[in-house]
N, C-alpha and C positions, 0 to 999 in steps of 0.2 A: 503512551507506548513505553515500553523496558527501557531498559537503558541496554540490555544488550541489544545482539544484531539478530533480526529479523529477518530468517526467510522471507523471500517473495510468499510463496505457502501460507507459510506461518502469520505473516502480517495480513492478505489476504483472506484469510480465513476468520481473523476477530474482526475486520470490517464488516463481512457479513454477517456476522452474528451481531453487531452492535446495530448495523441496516435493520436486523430480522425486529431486533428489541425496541427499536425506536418506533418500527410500525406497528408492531402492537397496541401503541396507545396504552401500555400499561406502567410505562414510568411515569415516576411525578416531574416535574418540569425540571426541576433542580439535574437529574439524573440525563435530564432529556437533553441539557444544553451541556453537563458533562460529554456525553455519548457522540452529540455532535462536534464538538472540541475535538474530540482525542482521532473520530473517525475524517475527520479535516488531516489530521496528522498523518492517521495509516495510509493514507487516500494519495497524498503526496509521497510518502517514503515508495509505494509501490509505482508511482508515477517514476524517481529516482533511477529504483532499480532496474525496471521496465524500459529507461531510457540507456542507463548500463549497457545492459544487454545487447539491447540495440544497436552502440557505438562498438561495442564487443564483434558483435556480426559482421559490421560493417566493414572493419579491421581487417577481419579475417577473409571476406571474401575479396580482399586487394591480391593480385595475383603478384608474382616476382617482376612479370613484364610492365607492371604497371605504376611499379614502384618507381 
């Protein structure tokens, strides 16, 4: 993964494409345990974000009377 910040989108988006490559069966193994590595990493960073969000929601649906 970049070093910058990744959209949910964006990071989303090379997972599936490295999922699509891996089942092809057409990388050599070297590439295939690369792919798995890095998609280990996208896989979590969208885990991350997705949990963000969530806590984000969650915040926000606290009404004034409840605070």
């Amino acid at each position: 993964m970049d070093d910058k910040k990744l959209s949910f989108e964006e990071a989303y988006k090379q997972l599936t494409e490295l999922v699509k490559k891996m089942e092809s069966g057409e990388l050599p193994l070297a590439d295939s345990v690369a792919a798995y590595e890095q998609g280990i990493k996208l896989k979590a960073y969208c885990e991350q974000l997705l949990k963000e969000a969530e806590l984000k929601i969650e915040t926000l649906k606290v009404t004034p009377a409840q605070q």
